[in-house]
C-alpha positions in Angstrom: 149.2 73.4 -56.9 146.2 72.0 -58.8 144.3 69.0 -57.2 145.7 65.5 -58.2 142.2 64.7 -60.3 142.3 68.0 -62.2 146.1 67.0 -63.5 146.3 65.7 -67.0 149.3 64.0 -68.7 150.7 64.8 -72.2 153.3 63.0 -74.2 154.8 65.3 -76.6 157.7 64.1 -79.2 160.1 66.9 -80.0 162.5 68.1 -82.6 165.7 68.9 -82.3 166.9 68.1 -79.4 170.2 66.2 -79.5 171.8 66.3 -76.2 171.8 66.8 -72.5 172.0 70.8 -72.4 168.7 70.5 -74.6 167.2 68.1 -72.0 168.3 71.2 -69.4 166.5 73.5 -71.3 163.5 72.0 -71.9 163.0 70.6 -68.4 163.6 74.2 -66.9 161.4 76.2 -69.2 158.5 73.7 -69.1 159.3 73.5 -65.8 158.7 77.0 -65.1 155.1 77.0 -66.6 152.5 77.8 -64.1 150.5 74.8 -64.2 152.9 72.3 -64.4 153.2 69.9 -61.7 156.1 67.7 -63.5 158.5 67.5 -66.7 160.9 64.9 -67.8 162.4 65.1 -70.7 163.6 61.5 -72.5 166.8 61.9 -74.5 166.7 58.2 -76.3 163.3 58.6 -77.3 163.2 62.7 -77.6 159.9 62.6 -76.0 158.9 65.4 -73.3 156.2 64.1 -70.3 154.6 66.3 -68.5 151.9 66.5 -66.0 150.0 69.9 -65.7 147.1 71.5 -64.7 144.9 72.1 -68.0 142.7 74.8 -66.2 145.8 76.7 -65.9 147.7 75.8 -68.8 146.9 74.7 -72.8 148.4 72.5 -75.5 149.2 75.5 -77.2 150.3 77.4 -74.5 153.4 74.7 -74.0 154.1 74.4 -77.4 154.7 77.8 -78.0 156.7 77.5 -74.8 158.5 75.1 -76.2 159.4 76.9 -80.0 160.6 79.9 -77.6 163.0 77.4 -76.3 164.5 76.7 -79.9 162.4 72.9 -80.9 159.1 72.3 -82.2 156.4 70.0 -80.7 155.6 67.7 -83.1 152.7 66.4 -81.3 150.1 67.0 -78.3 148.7 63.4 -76.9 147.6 61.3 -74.1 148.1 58.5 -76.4 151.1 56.7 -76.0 150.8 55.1 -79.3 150.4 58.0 -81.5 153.3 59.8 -79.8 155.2 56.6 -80.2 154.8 56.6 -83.7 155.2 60.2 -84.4 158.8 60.1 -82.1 159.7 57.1 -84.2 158.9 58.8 -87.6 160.9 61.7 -86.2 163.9 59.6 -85.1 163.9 58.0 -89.2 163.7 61.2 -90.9 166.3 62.5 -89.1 168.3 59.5 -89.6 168.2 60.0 -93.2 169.0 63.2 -92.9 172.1 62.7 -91.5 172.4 60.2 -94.2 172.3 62.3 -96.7 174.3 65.0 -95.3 176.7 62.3 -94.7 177.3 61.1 -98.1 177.4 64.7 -99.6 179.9 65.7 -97.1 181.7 62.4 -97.9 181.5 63.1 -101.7 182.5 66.9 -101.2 185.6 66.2 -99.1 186.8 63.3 -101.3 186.9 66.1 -104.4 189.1 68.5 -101.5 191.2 65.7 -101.1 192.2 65.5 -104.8 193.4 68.7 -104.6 197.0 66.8 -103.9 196.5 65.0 -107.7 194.8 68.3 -109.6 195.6 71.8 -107.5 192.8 73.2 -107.7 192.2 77.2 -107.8 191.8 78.7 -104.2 188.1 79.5 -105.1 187.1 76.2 -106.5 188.9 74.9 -102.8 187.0 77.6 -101.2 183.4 76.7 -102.9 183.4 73.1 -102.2 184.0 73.5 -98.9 181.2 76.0 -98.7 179.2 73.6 -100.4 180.0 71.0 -97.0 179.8 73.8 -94.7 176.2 75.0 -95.5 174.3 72.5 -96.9 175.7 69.2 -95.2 175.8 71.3 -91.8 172.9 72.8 -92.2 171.2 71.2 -89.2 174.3 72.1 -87.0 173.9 75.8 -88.1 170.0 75.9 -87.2 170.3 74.2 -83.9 172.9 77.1 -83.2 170.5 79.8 -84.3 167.9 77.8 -82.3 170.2 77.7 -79.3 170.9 81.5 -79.9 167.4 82.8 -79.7 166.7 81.3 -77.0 170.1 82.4 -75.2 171.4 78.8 -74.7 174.3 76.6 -75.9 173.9 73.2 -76.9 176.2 70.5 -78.9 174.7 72.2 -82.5 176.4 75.2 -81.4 179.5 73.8 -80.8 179.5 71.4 -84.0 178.6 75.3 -85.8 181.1 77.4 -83.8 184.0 74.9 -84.8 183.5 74.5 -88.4 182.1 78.2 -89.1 185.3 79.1 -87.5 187.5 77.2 -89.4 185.6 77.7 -92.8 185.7 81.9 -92.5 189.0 81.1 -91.4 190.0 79.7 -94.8 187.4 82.3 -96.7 189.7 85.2 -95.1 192.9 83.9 -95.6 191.6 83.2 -99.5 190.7 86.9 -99.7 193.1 88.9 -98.1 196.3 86.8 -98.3 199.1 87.0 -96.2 203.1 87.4 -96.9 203.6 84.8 -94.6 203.5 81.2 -96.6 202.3 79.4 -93.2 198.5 81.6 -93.4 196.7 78.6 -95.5 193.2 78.1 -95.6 191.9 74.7 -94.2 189.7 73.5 -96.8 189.8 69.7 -96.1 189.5 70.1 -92.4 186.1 71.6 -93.3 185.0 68.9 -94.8 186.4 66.2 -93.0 184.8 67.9 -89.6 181.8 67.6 -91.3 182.1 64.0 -92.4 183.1 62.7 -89.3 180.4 64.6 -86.9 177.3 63.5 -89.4 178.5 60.0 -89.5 178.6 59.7 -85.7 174.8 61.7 -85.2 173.7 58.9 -88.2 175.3 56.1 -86.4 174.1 57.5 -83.2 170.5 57.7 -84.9 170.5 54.5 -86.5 171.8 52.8 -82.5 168.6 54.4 -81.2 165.9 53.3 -83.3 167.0 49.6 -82.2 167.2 50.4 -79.0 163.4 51.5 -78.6 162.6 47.8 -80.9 161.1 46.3 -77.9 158.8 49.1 -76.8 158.0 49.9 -80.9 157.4 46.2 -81.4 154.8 46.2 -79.1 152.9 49.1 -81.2 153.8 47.7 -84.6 152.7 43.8 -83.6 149.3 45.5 -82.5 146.6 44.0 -84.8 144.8 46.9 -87.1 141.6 44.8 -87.9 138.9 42.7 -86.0 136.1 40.5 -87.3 133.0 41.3 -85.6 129.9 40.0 -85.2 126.6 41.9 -85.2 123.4 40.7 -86.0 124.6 37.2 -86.5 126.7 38.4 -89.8 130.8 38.7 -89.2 132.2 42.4 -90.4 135.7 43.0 -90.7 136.6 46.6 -89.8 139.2 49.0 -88.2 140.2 47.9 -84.3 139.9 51.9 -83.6 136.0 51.2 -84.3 135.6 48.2 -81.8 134.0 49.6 -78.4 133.3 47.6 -75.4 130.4 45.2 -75.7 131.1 43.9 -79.0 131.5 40.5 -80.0 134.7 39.5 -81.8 135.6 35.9 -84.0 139.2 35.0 -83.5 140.0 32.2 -86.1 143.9 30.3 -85.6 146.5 32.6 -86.4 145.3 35.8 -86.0 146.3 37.9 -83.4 144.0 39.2 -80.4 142.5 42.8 -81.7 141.4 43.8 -77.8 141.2 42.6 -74.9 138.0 40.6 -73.6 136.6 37.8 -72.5 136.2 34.4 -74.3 132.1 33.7 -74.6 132.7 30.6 -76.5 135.4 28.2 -78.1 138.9 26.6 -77.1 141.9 27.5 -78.4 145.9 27.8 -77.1 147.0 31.7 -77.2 150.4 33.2 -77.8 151.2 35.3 -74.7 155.0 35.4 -75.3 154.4 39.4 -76.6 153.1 40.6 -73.2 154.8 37.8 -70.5 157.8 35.8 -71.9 156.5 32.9 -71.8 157.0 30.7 -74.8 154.2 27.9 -73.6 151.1 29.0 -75.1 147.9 29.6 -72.7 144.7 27.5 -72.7 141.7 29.7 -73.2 137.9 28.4 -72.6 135.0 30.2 -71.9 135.4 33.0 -68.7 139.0 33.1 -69.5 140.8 36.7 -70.4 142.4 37.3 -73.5 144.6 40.5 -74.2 145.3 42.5 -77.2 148.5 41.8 -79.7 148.7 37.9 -78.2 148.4 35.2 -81.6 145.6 32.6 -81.8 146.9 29.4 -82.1 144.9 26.3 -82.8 140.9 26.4 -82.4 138.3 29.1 -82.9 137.1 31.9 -80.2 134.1 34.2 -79.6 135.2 36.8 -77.3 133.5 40.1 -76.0 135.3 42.9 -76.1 136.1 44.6 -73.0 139.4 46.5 -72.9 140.1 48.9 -76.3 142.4 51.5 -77.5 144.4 52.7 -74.8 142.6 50.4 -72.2 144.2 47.3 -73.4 146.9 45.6 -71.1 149.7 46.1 -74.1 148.9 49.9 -74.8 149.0 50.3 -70.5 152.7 48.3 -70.5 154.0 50.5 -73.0 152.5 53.7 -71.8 154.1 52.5 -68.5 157.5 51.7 -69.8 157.6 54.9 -71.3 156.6 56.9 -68.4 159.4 54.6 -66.5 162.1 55.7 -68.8 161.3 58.9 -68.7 161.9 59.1 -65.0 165.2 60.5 -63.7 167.3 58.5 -60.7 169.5 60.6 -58.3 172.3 59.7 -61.0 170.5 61.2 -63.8 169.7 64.4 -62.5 173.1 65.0 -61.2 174.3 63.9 -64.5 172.0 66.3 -66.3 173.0 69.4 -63.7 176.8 68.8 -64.5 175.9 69.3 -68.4 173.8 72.2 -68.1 176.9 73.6 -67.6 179.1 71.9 -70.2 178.8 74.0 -73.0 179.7 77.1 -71.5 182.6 75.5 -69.9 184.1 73.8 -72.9 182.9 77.5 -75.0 185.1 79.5 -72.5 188.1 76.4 -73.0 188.1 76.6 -76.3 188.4 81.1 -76.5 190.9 80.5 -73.7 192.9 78.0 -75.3 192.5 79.6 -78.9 193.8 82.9 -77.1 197.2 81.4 -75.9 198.0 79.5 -78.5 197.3 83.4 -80.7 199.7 85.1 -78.0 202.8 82.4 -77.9 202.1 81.0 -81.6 200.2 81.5 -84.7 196.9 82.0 -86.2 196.3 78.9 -87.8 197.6 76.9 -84.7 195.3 79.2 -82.9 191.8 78.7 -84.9 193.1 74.3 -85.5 193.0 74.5 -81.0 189.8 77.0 -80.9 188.0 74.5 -83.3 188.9 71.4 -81.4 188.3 71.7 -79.0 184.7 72.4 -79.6 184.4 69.6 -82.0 186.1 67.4 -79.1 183.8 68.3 -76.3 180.6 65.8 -76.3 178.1 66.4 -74.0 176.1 63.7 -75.6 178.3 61.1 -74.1 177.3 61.8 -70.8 173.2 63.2 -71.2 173.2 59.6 -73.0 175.2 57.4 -70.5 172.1 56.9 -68.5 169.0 57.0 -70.5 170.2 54.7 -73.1 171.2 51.9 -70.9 167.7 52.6 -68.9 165.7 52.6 -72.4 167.4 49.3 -73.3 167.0 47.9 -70.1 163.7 48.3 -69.9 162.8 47.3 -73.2 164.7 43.9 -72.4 162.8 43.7 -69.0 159.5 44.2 -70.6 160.3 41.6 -73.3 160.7 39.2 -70.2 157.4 40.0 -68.5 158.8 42.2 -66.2 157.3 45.8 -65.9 159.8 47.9 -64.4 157.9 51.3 -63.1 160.6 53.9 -62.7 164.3 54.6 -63.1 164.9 54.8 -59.4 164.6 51.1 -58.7 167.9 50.8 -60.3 170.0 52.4 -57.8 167.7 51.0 -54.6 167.6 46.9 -56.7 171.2 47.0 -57.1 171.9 46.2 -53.0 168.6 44.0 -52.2 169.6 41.5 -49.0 166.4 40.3 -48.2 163.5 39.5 -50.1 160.3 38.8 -48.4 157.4 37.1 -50.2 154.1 36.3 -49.1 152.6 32.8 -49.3 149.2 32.6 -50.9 148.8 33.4 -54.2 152.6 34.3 -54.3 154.7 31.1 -53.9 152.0 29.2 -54.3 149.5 29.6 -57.6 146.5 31.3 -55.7 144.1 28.5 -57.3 142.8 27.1 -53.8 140.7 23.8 -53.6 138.4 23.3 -50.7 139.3 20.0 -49.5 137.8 18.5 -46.4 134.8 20.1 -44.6 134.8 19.6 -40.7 131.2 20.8 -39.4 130.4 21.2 -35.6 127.1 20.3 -34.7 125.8 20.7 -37.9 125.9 18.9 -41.4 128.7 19.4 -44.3 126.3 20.8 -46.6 125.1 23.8 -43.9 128.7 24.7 -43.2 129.3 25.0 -47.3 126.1 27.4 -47.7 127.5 29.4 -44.6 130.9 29.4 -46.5 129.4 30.3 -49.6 127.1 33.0 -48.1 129.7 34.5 -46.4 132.6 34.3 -49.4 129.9 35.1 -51.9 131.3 38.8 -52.5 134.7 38.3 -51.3 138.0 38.3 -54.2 140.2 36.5 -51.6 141.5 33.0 -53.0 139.9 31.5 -50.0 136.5 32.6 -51.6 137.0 31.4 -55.3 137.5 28.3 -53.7 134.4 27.8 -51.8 132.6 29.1 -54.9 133.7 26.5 -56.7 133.0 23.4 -54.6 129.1 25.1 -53.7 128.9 25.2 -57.5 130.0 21.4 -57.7 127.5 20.0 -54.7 124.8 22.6 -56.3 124.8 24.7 -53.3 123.5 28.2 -53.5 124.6 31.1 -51.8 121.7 32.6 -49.3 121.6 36.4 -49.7 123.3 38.5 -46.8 122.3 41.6 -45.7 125.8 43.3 -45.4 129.3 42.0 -46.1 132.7 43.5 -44.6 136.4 41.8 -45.6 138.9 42.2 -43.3 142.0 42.1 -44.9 144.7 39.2 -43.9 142.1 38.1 -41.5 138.7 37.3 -42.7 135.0 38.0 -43.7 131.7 39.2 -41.8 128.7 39.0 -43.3 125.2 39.4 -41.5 122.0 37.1 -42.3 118.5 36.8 -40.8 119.9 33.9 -38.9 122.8 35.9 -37.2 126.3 37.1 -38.4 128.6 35.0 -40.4 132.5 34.8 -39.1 135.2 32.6 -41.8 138.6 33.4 -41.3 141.4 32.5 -39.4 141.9 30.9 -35.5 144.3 34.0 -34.4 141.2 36.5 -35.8 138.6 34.4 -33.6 140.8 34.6 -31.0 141.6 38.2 -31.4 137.2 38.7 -31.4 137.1 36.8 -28.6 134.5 33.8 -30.8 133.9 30.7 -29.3 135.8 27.8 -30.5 135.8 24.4 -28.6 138.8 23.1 -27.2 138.5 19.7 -28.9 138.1 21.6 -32.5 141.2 24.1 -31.5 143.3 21.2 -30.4 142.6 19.6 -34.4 143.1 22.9 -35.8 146.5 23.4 -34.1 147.8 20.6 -35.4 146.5 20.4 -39.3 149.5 21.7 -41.5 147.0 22.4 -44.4 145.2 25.9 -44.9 141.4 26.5 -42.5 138.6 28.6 -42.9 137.2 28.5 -39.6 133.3 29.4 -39.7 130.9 30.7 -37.1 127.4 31.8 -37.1 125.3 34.2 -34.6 128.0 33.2 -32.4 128.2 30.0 -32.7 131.3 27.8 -34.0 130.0 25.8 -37.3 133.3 23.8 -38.0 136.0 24.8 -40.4 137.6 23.5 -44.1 140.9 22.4 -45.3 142.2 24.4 -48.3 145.2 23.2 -50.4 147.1 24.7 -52.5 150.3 24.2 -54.8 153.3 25.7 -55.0 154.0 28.0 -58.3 156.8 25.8 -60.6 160.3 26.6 -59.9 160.2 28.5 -56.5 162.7 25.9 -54.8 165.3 26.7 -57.7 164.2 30.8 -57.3 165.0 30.5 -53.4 168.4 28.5 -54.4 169.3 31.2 -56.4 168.1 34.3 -54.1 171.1 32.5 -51.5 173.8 32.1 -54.2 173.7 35.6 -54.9 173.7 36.7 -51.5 169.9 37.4 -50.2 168.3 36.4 -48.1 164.5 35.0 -48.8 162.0 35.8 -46.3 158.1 34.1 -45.7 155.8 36.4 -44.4 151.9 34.7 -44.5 148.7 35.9 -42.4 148.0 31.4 -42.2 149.0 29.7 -39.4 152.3 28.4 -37.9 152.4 24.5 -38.6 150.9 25.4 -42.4 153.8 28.1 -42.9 156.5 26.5 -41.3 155.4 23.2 -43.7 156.0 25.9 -46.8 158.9 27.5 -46.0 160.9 23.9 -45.0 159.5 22.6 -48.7 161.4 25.4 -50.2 164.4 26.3 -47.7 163.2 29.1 -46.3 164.7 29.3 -42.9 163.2 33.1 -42.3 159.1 32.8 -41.8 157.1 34.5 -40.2 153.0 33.3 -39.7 149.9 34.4 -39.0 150.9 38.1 -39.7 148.2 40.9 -40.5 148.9 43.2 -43.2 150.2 45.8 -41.1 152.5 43.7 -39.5 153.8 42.8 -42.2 154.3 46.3 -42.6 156.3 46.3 -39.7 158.5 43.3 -40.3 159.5 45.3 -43.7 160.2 48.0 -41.7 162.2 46.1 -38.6 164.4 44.8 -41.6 165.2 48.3 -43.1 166.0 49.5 -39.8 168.7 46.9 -39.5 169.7 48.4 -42.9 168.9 46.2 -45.1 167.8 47.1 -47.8 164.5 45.0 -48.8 162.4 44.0 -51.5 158.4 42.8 -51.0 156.7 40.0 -53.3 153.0 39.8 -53.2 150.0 39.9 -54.8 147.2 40.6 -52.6 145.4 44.0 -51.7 146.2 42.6 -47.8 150.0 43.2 -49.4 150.0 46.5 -50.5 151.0 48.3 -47.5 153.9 45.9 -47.4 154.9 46.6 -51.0 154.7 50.4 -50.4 157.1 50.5 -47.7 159.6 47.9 -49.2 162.7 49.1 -50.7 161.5 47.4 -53.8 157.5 46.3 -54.4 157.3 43.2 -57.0 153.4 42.6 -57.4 152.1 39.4 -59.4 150.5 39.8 -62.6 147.5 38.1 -61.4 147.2 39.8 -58.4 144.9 42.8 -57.5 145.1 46.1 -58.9 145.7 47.8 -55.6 149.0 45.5 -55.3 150.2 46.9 -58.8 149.9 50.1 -58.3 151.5 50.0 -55.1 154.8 48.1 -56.7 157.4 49.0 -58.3 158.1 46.1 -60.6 154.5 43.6 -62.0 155.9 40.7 -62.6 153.7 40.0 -65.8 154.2 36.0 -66.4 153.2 35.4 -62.9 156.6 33.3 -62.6 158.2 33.8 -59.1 161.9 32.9 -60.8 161.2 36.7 -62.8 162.5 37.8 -59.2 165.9 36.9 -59.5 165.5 37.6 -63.3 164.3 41.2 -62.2 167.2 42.0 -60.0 169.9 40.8 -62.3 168.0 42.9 -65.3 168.5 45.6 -62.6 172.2 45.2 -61.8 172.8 44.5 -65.5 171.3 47.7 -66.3 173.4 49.7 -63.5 176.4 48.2 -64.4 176.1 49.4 -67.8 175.1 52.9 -66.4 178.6 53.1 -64.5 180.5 52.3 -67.7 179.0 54.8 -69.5 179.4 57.6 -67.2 182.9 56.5 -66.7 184.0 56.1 -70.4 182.4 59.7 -71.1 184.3 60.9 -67.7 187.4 60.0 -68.9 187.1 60.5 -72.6 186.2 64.4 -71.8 189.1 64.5 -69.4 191.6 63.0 -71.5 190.7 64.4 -74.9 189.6 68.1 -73.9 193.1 68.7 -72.5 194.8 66.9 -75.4 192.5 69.0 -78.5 193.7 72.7 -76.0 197.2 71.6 -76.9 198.0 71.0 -73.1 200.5 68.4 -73.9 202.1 70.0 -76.5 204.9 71.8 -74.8 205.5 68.6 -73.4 205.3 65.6 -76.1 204.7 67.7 -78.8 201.1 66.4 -79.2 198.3 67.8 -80.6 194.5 66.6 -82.5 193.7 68.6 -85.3 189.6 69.5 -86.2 188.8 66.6 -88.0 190.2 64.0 -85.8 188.4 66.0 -82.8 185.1 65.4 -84.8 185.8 61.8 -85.2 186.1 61.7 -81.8 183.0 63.2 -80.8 181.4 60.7 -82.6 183.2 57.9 -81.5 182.1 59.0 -77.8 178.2 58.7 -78.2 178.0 56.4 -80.7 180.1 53.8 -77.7 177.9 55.1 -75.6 174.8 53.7 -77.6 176.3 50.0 -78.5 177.6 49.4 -74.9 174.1 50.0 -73.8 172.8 47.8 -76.6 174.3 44.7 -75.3 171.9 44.9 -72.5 169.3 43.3 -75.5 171.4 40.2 -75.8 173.3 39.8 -72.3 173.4 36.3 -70.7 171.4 37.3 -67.6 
């Protein structure tokens, strides 16, 4: 196994693959590369991901790996964009393909049909149909061959098998005719078989390209062109040339090239693209702006800072790729079951077709061997997951959420409690530092000890002593060393003695000094306290406010009408948490917690088994978020929090919660009618195309109407999953 930093990640669009068995193939022979460390294969978007080691392994080396399997690698990229464009370029040719073949099949089979009217010759018959056979089921014929060489079976070589047998059926029966009138060739089943089964893959086709419209239109609504300025002159030129450092003019309307940050100007932006929210977002100088967002009203100078794949867009849709690429419990199990398919519907169909020669005729015989191939859809069921994931996550993303893998679908689906931290999570993170309480000593030393200690701190606490020492004009002395303790405090040491601010229970816990007059205030103040010491010595402590985010009274209303249970879990004190959580209707809190115990309360909840989620936003949460159920980090949060969730809540609104776990059970309730329509559609139809009910009811499908259905199945497949773009959630 090659170390972690020495793995790289490819994303590599494919051709021809069409169905689950080809998602088996590919995953087991890439799988079986030395070097690679993990494959999934992505049926919606026909897109292979793979991590692998590349001083074991090559780009060539997989795609040749991957021709020997019976596709072709279209591409070889770390870039999520250019293998989103090439998959989607892919995905349009073959749709017009299909098209195509389509409409000649259609054409063809309508002249078969007026062999009722005209009676055509045997011959003519016979070269029509040929004419449908080759050329508008060409593709079926070289996914067979495909198939063959690599000693496989997929849905081509069913579609091939059924129509090649029917077709030299009819060439046989044309050329060495039989006494017996009821040996007819089956000209019109031919083409209709044909018809039928490339209507259905265009359809199918045409229901996938929408359903990738909310990851594509992130990559199309990209911006292609920036104005820069260099030199004091403005240059328009490619975005692909603009490299960190460079200064870019934004004039209203035009859309955010990269990422950066604003240097000058005011304007409102457009952030609906990357977080749902339709109120534009104030921008003045220090604030971020991020690529494919639209300028609104004024005039910006920003430098660049994030480009190419750096930008937050390209890292969303390189992460909702990677997430619909991944495989729940579900999917694999659905993907094992049609590994086998093929072969089992293969050995139906000879079985079948061998009875039905024994107790009947020929032509009964090859009608029941070619139905029930063309019956037999594995697509159905390879697609009854990944479509309704691909939508799902598309219509997540296009509401802020970032959903990071497959799997919390099947763990979101039963959430009972969700915990949420206080600061930063409920409430917006923007602290004020409102009254300063020194202790024998004056308000403006206790604000240069607070700003000396908070000066290289990221905690809220500290942004808000930066900004009131910036307000009185108070300047941060230099320290020597600086230490943050997470969920607790800050040291900091100084030629006058180390610096303590944080909270009573971490004093405590040090064993500092705080006098009994100044604990008994503390106790009882309901607002947020920095407590400060110096060298020893208790300096006095501040009040820090801070206001709830909109809508989180509604969120926890909600949480309880759908049956969890909301949880507050905050490293402040008692009286300030309890205050929160009664503001809200929290019953559930829990205060002055360190990050490992909250830790510990996620995991004293999944003992009782219940199965819990984690909201936060802090790097003091991210041992929280990892052992929840279900990690849901802030937007605005750290980086550490992020990556240790499974879901970024990208609009930094808490009522995306509840939005997330309905997405969620939305999206797994779509799953289970998928898998159950293609469960029963195989077990009804397969039965009914082998002439099983015949003896009985006297029923039987013939080719044709077996192809139909075959296309019928995916094709349901697709649209059911496509209402997860415009369900109420």
């Amino acid at each position: 196994m090659a170390e972690p930093g020495k793995l790289k990640k490819a994303v590599v669009p494919l051709e021809g693959v069409h169905c689950a068995s080809c998602v088996a193939r590919l995953e087991t022979g890439l799988g079986a590369l030395p070097g690679v460390a993990r494959v999934s294969v992505n049926l919606p978007s026909r897109t292979a991901f793979l991590t692998y080691d590349a001083a074991a392994l090559t780009p060539a080396a997989i795609s040749a790996k991957i021709e020997a399997l019976g596709y072709k690698a279209l591409a070889f990229s770390q870039s999520a964009a250019s293998a989103e464009n090439t998959a989607l370029q892919e995905l349009s040719r073959e749709k017009n393909i299909f098209l195509s073949r389509f409409l000649l099949a259609l054409a063809l089979t309508g002249f078969l049909l007026t062999d009722y009217l005209f009676s055509f010759s045997s011959y003519t018959l016979m070269a029509a149909a040929g004419l449908a056979w080759w050329f508008a089921g060409l593709h079926f014929h070289e996914g067979f061959l495909r198939a063959l060489k690599a000693r496989t079976a997929d849905m081509n070589s069913l579609v091939s098998l059924s129509t090649s047998v029917t077709f030299f059926y009819g060439v046989f029966v044309t050329f060495f005719p039989s006494d017996g009138a009821h040996y007819h060739a089956q000209w019109h089943e031919v083409g209709m078989l044909i018809t039928f089964i490339n209507l259905g893959r265009w359809l199918e086709a045409r229901s996938k390209s929408r359903a990738g419209e909310a990851v594509a239109r992130l990559f199309q609504i990209a911006p292609k062109f920036a104005r820069r300025l260099a030199a004091g002159k403005e240059e328009t030129v490619p975005v692909a040339e603009i490299v960190p450092g460079d200064v870019i003019l934004l004039r209203p309307g035009e859309q955010v090239p990269v990422d950066g940050r604003v240097l000058a100007g005011a304007s409102s932006v457009d952030e609906s693209l990357l977080t749902g929210e339709t109120v534009p977002a104030d921008k003045a100088p220090g604030a971020t702006v991020y690529a494919g967002t639209v300028n609104k009203t004024g005039s910006l100078e920003f430098k660049a800072e994030g480009v190419g794949e750096e930008t937050v867009l390209m890292k969303i849709v390189k992460a909702v790729e990677e997430s619909q690429a991944e495989k729940g419990e579900v999917q694999h199990l659905v993907d094992r079951i049609s590994a086998w398919f093929v072969p089992v519907v293969f050995l139906i169909a000879v079985v079948s077709g061998g009875l039905w020669l024994h107790y009947g005729d020929l032509p009964r015989a090859v009608n029941i061997f070619a139905a029930v191939l063309a019956v037999a859809c594995p697509c159905a069921m390879g697609l009854a997951v990944p479509m309704a994931v691909a939508v799902g996550f598309g219509r997540a993303a296009s509401s802020g959420i970032l959903i990071r893998n497959a799997d919390v679908l099947e763990r979101v689906s039963g959430v009972d409690v969700v915990i949420f931290d206080k600061t930063g999570t409920l409430t917006e993170g923007r602290l004020r530092l409102g009254e300063l309480r020194p202790w024998e000593t004056g308000e403006k030393d206790l604000l240069e000890l607070l700003a000396a200690a908070e000066d290289r701190s990221e905690h809220p606490f500290a942004e808000a002593v930066r900004a009131r020492a910036a307000e009185a004009g108070v300047k941060a002395f230099p320290v020597s060393t600086f230490e943050a303790v997470p969920g607790k405090g800050v040291k900091a040491s100084s030629a006058a003695g180390e610096i303590l601010a944080g909270s009573l229970k971490w004093f405590d816990e040090l064993g500092a000094d705080v006098p009994e007059a100044a604990r008994r205030e503390i106790t009882a103040a309901t607002d947020s306290l920095l407590l400060v010491s110096q060298a020893g010595r208790f300096k006095g402590y501040a009040r820090l406010s801070d206001a709830l985010r909109p809508g989180t009274a509604e969120l926890i209303k909600d949480l309880a009408a759908a049956g969890i249970e909301p949880v507050l879990a905050s490293g402040d004190r008692q009286a300030v948490v309890a205050a929160v959580a009664a503001s809200i209707g929290i019953k559930a809190f829990h205060a002055e917690v360190f990050p490992e115990e909250k830790r510990r309360l996620v995991m004293r909840y999944k003992a009782l088994g219940k199965r819990t989620a984690m909201v936060g936003d802090g790097f003091n949460d991210a041992p929280a978020l990892s052992e929840a159920d279900i990690g849901m980090a802030m937007r605005s949060g750290t980086d550490v929090a992020a990556q240790a969730s499974d879901i970024t809540l990208m609009n930094n609104d808490l009522r995306s919660v509840i939005t997330a776990v309905k997405i969620s059970r939305a999206i797994r309730r779509v799953i289970n009618q998928n898998l159950a329509w293609a469960f029963v559609y195989n077990a009804a139809l397969i039965p009914l195309a082998a002439g099983a009910f015949y003896p009985a009811w006297g029923v039987v499908i013939p080719p044709y109407f077996a192809g139909g259905a075959m296309a019928l199945s995916s094709v349901s497949v697709v649209m059911n999953s496509l209402r997860l773009k415009r369900a109420k959630i």
